[in-house]
N, C-alpha and C positions, 0 to 999 in steps of 0.2 A: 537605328531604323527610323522612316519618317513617321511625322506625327499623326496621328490616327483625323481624320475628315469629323469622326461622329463615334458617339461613346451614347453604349446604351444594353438593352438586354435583349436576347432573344425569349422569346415565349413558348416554351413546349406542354402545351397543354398545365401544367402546374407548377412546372421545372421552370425556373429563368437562370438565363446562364448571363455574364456581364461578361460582353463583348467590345472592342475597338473595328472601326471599319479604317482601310490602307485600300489607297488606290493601287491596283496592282498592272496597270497597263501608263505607258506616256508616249507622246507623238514623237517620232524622230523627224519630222519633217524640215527643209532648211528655211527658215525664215527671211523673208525681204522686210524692208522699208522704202518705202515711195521717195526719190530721190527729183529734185529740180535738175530737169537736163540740163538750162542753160549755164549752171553754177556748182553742180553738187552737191546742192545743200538737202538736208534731209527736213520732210514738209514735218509739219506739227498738224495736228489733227486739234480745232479747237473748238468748245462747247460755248455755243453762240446764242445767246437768247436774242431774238428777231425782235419782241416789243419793245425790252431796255436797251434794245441796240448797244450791247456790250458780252464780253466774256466773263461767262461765269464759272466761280471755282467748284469742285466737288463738293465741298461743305454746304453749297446753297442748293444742289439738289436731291429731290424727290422722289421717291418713286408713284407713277400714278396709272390707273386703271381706265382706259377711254370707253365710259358708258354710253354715251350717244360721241355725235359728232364734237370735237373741241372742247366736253367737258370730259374730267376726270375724278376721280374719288381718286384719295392720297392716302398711301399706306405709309406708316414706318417700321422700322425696326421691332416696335413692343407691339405691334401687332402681328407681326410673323413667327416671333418668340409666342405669344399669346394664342396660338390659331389653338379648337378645340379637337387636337388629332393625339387618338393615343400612338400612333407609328412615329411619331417625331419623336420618342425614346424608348419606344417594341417594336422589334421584331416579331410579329406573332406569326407563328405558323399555322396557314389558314388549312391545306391540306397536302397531299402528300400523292405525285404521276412517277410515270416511266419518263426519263431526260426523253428519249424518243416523241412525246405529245407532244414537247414545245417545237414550232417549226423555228429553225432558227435565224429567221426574218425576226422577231420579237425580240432577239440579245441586241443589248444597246453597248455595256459597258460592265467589267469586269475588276472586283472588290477582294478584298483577302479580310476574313475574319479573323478574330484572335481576340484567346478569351482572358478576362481579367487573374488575376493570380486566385480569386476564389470561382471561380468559373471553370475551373480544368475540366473535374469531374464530370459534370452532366455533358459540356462541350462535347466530352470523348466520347462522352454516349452516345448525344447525339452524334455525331463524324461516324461512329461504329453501328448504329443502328442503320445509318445511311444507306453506307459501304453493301451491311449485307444482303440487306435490303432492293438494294441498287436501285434508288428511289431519291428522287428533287421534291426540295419544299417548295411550295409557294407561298407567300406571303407578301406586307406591303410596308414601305421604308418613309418616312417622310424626311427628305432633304434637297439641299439646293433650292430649297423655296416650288419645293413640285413632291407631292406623294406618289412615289412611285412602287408598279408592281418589280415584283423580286424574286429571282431563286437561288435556291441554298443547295449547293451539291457537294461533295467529298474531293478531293483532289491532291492527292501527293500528300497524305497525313492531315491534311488540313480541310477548312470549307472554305469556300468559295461565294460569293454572294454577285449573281447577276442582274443587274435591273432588266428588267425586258421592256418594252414598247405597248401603250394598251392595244385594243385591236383598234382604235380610232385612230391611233397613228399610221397604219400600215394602209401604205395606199392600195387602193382594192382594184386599179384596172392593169391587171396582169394580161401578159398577151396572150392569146390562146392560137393553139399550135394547131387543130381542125385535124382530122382524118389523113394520115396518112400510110401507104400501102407498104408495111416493110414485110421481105420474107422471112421465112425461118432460119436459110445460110447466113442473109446477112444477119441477123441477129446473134445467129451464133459466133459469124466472126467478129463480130462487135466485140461479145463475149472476153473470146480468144485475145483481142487486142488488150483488156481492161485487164484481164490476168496478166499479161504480158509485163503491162506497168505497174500492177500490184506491191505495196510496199508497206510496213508500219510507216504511220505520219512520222516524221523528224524534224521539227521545226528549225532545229539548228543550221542542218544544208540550203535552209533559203536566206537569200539576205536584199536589202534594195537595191537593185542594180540602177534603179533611178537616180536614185540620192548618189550613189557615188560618181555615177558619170555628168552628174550636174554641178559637185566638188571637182572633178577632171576640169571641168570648164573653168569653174570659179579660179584653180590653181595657175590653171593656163592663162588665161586674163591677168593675175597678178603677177604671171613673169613673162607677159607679151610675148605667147607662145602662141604659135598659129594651133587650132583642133583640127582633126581630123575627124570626119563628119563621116560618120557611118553609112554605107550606102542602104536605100530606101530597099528592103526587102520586096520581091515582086512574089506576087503568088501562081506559086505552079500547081502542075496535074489537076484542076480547075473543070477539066472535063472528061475527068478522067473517071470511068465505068466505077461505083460505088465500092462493089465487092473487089474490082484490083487493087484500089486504093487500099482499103481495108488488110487485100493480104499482105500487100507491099507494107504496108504497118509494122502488120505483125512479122515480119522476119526484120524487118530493121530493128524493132523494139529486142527480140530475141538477138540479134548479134550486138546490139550493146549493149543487155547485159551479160552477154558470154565474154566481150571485150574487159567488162565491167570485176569481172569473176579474178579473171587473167591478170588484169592487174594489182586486184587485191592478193593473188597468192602471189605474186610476185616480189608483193611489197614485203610478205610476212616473209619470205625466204630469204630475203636480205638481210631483214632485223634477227633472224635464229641464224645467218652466218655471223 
């Protein structure tokens, strides 16, 4: 397994359990480098100090705080190590919602817990007291050089640890949608439509269709193959009366999953011949 980010304990009221934190999510995104058209060369990115008119190495930098214009106060290393925060090795849990109160605009990024070899016990407890509860902690984390708020929730045997966003982060000018006159059919067929495509989530059936058709390109490029460029969808029925739209929905949605049905027994009939 990869190596734990942050080793420390969680706080339950008297109980501390000694936990490891694992990132539990990573980007698949495809990475570029800035390339010199006229040569192919790939640019360097370099750190330039403007007064010593020279390049400086890593070793000769800094970290610093700009308190007014062009001054800074300099921090190091033994003072970030040094800061007086008891979260930089507690997890304390401050109190205890319904997952439902977090909106979840506030999730930032997603942790996997895991408790030391003498940590099992209360761990379970806590995970089982959760479960039955069906109840997130909050509490506050301090890492990556920022204390961040946190929740603790159950998930597949195990806890979960999310950072969230304070509410100072969350930009507050949302649009507002004003008054508008819907009836009770169309609502109901709204309804009708939403059941239509009702389904457990499955995360596995989705995949990026970005990424791979941007790999299609890249592969095509390496064997100087023309692409075939998709044509630009147009959009239709555009003024088309609300509620037809709506029905026309809901019977398409209903014949593909009766299509949907059809071939899944189909499949099975094959496999039991």
């Amino acid at each position: 397994m990869a190596r734990p980010i942050w080793r420390g304990v969680i706080s339950f009221g008297m109980v501390m359990i000694p936990v490891k934190l694992y990132t539990a999510t990573e980007s698949k995104d495809i990475s570029f480098h800035l390339i010199h058209e006229d040569c192919n060369s790939r640019i360097k990115q370099r750190r330039w100090c403007p007064v010593d008119d020279r390049e400086v190495e890593m070793s000769e930098l800094v970290r610093g705080y700009e308190y007014a214009k062009g001054q800074y106060v300099i921090l190091t290393d033994e003072d970030f190590d040094h800061l007086p925060l008891a979260s930089r090795r507690t997890i304390e849990l401050a109190v205890f919602v319904e997952a439902k109160d977090i909106d979840p605009i506030y999730y930032e990024k997603s942790y996997y817990l895991e408790p030391d070899e003498i940590g099992i016990k209360p761990y379970a407890l806590l995970l089982r007291a959760l479960e039955e509860k069906q109840l997130t902690a909050v509490a506050k984390l301090a890492i990556r050089n920022k204390e961040r708020l946190c929740a603790l929730r159950p998930s597949d045997g195990g806890l979960m640890l999310e950072t969230l966003y304070y509410p100072d982060e969350i930009r507050i000018e949302r649009p507002k949608l004003g008054e508008v006159d819907l009836s009770d059919a169309e609502l109901k067929m709204a309804f009708s439509l939403i059941d239509a495509y009702s389904e457990e989530f499955q995360p596995e059936q989705y995949h990026d269709q970005y990424r791979e058709a941007l790999m299609e390109v890249i592969q095509a490029k390496l064997q100087n193959q023309e692409i075939a460029e998709q044509p630009e969808p147009m959009p239709e029925n555009v003024s088309m009366d609300l509620m037809d739209a709506l029905r026309a929905s809901v019977e398409a949605a209903k014949k593909n999953k009766e299509g949907e049905a059809a071939k899944a027994g189909a499949g099975r009939g094959r496999r039991a011949g």
